[in-house]
C-alpha positions as CSV (number, residue, x, y, z in Angstrom):
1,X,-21.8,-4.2,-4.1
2,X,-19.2,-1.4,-3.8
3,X,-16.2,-3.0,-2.8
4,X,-13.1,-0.9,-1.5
5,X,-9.2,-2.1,-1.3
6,X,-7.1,0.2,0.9
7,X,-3.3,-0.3,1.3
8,X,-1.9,1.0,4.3
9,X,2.1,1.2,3.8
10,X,3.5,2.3,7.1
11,X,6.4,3.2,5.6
12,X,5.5,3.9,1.8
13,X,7.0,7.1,1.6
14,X,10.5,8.5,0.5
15,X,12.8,10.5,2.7
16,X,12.3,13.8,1.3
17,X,8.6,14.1,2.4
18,X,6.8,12.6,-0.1
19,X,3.4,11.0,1.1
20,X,2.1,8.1,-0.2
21,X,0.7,5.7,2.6
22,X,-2.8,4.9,3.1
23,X,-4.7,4.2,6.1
24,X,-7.5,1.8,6.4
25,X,-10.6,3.1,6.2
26,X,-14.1,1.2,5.5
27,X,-17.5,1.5,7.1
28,X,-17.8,4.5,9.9
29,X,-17.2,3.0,13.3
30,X,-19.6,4.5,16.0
31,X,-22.4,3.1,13.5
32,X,-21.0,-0.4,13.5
33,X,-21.2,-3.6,15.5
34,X,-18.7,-6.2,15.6
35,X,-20.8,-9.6,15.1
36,X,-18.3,-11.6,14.8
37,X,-14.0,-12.3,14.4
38,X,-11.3,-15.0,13.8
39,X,-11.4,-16.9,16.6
40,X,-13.6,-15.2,18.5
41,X,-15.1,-18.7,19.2
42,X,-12.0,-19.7,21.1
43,X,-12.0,-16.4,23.0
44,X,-9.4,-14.9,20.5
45,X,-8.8,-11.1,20.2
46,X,-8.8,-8.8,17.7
47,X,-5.1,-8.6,16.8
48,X,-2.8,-5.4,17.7
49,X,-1.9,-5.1,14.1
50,X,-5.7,-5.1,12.8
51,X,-6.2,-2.5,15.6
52,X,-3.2,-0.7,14.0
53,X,-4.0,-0.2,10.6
54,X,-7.2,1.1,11.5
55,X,-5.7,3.8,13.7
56,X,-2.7,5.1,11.7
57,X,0.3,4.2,9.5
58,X,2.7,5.1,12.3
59,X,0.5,2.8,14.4
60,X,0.9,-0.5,13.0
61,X,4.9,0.4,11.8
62,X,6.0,1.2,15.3
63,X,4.8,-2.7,16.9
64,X,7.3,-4.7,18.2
65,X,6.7,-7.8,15.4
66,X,7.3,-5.2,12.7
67,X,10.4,-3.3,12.9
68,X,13.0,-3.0,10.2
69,X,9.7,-4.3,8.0
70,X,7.7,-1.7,5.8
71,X,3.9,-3.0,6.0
72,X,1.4,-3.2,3.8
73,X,-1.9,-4.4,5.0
74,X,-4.9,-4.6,2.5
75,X,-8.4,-4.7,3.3
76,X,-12.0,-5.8,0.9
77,X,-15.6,-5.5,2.3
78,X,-17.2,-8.2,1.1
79,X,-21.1,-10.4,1.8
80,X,-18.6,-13.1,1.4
81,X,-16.0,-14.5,4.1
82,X,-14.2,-16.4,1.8
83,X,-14.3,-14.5,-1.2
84,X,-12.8,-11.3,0.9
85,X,-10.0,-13.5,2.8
86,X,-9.6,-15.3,-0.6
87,X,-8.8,-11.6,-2.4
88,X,-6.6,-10.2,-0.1
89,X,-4.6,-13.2,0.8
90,X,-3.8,-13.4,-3.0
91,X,0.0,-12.8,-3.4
92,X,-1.2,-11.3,-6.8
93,X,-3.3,-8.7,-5.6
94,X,-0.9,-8.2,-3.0
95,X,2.2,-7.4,-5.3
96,X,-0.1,-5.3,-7.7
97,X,-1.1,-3.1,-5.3
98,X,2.4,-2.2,-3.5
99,X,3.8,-2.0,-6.9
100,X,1.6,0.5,-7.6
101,X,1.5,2.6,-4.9
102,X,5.5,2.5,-5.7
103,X,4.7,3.6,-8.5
104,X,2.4,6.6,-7.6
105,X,4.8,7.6,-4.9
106,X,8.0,8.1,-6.9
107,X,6.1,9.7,-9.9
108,X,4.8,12.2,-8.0
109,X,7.6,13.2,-6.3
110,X,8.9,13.1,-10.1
111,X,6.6,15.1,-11.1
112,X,7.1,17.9,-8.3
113,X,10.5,18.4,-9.2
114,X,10.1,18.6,-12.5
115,X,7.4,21.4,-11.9
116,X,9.9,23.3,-9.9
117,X,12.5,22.9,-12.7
118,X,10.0,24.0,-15.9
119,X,9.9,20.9,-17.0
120,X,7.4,18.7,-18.6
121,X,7.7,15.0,-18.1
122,X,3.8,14.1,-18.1
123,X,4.6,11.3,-21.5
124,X,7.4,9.9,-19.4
125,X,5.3,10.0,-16.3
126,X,2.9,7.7,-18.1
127,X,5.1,5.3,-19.2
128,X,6.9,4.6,-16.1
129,X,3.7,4.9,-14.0
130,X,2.9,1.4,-16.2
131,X,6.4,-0.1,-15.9
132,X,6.9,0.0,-12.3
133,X,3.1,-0.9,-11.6
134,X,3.7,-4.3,-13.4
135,X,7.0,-4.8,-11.1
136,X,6.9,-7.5,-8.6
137,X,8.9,-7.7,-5.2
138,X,10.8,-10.4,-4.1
139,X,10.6,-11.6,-0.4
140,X,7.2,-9.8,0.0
141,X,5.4,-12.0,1.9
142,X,2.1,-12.8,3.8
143,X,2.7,-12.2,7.8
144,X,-1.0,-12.3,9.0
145,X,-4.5,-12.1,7.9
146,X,-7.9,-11.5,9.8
147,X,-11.6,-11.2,9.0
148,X,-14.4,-9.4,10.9
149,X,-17.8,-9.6,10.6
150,X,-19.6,-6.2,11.0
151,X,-23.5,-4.8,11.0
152,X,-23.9,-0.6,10.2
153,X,-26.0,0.0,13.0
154,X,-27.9,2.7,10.5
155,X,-29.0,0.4,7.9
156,X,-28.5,-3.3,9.7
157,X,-26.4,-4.3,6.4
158,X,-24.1,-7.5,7.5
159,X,-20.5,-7.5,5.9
160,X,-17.0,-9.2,6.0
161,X,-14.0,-7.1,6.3
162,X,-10.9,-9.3,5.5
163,X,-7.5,-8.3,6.1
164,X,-4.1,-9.7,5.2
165,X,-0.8,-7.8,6.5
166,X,2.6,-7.9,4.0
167,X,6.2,-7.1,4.9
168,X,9.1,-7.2,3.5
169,X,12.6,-6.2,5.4
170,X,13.4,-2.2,4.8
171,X,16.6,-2.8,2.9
172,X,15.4,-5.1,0.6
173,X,12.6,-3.2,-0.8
174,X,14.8,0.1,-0.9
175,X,17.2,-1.6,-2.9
176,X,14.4,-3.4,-5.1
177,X,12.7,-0.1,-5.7
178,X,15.9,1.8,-6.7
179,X,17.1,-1.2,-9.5
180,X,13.9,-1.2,-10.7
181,X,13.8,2.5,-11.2
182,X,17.6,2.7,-12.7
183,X,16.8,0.0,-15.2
184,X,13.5,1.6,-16.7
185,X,15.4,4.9,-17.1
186,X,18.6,3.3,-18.7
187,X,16.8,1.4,-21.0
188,X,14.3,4.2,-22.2
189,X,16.3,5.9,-24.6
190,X,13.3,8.7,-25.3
191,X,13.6,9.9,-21.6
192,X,14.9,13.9,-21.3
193,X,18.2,14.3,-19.9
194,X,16.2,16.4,-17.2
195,X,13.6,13.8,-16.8
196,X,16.6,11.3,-16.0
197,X,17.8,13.7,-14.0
198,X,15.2,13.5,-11.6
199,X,15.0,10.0,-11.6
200,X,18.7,9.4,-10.6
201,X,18.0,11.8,-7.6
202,X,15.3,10.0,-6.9
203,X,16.8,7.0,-6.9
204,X,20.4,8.3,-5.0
205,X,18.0,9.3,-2.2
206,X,16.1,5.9,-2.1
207,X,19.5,3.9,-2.0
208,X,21.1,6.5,1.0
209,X,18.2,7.1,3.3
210,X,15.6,4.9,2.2
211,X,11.4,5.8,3.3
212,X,10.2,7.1,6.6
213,X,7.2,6.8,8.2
214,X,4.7,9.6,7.3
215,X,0.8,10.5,8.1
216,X,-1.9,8.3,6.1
217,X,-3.2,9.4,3.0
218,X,-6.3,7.8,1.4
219,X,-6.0,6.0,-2.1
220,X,-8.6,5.7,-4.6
221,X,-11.1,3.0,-4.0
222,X,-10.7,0.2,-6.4
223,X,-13.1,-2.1,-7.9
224,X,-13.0,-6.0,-7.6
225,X,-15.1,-8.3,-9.7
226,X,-18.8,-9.4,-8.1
227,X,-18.6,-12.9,-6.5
């Protein structure tokens, strides 16, 4: 089975436009029924936030439980409950993916300026894509997780859909994101003086005005091992 892990970062994206966030997308909703929840048996709702990320980055950023927190919530369809809650509750799989969607997001932006300015930084690209997709985040943490349980109405497949919401407080990543960035540039001694350039903009900018909350943008589907 085909399994797809979406981030949606309600906040993943830096102050000078760049997009990076993802919304949560999985099977197409006016050809699905919801069997079953978390704690549907005890009359339990769906919970805003799960509601959230299915509607829009902006959505699940602007709740009341949230603010001053960038959000990350990351979704698996799955046969298996527990091997879907199991995968996206993982702190590991967690970290890996905001780390790289960091990563993504300030390389891009990277690379865009360096296209304006002539220059070619596609080797330096590469390396620091790796560096900062191996970086790790302190006080990212597990607020929430949820499961559904889902039929496609067009070809009566049954499925788990488990979600897990991470935060971490604004400042904290912003600052995280910016030392991380500073040291791999000060100790790559091949970097261009215009590629480090760019990345001490970069960084300035992340340090003074932090991300803002941007439309979603779809990553890549991923594959997770078979159960």
């Amino acid at each position: 089975m085909k399994k797809t892990v979406l981030i949606c970062a309600a906040v993943l994206c830096l102050a000078m436009g760049l997009a990076s966030c993802a919304s949560v997308a999985g099977k197409p909703m006016q050809a699905t029924e919801l069997l079953d929840w978390k704690g549907a048996a005890l009359g339990q709702k769906v919970p805003a936030w799960v509601i959230a990320a299915n509607e829009s980055v902006e959505a699940i950023q602007s709740l009341p439980d949230y603010q001053g927190q960038y959000c990350f919530a990351v979704t698996l369809d799955n046969a298996s409950k527990d091997f879907a809650v199991s995968w996206v509750t993982n702190p590991a799989n967690a970290s890996a993916e905001v780390s790289r969607m960091i990563a993504n997001t300030v390389n891009a932006e990277a690379e865009t300026q360096a296209k304006s300015a002539g220059q070619d930084i596609n080797r330096g690209l590469s390396e620091l894509n790796t560096e900062m997709s191996n970086a790790s985040f302190k006080n990212l943490r597990k607020s929430a997780d949820f499961w559904i349980l889902s039929k496609n109405k067009a070809t009566a497949e049954e499925y788990y859909t488990a979600y897990s919401l991470w935060t971490i407080p604004q400042t904290d990543l912003n600052d995280q994101i910016a030392a991380n960035y500073q040291n791999i540039i000060d100790n790559n001694k091949a970097m261009s003086e215009a590629e480090r350039s760019i990345y001490l903009d970069i960084i300035k900018n992340i340090r003074e005005r932090g991300m803002t909350t941007v439309s979603s943008q779809s990553q890549p589907e991923t594959e997770v091992a078979e159960q």
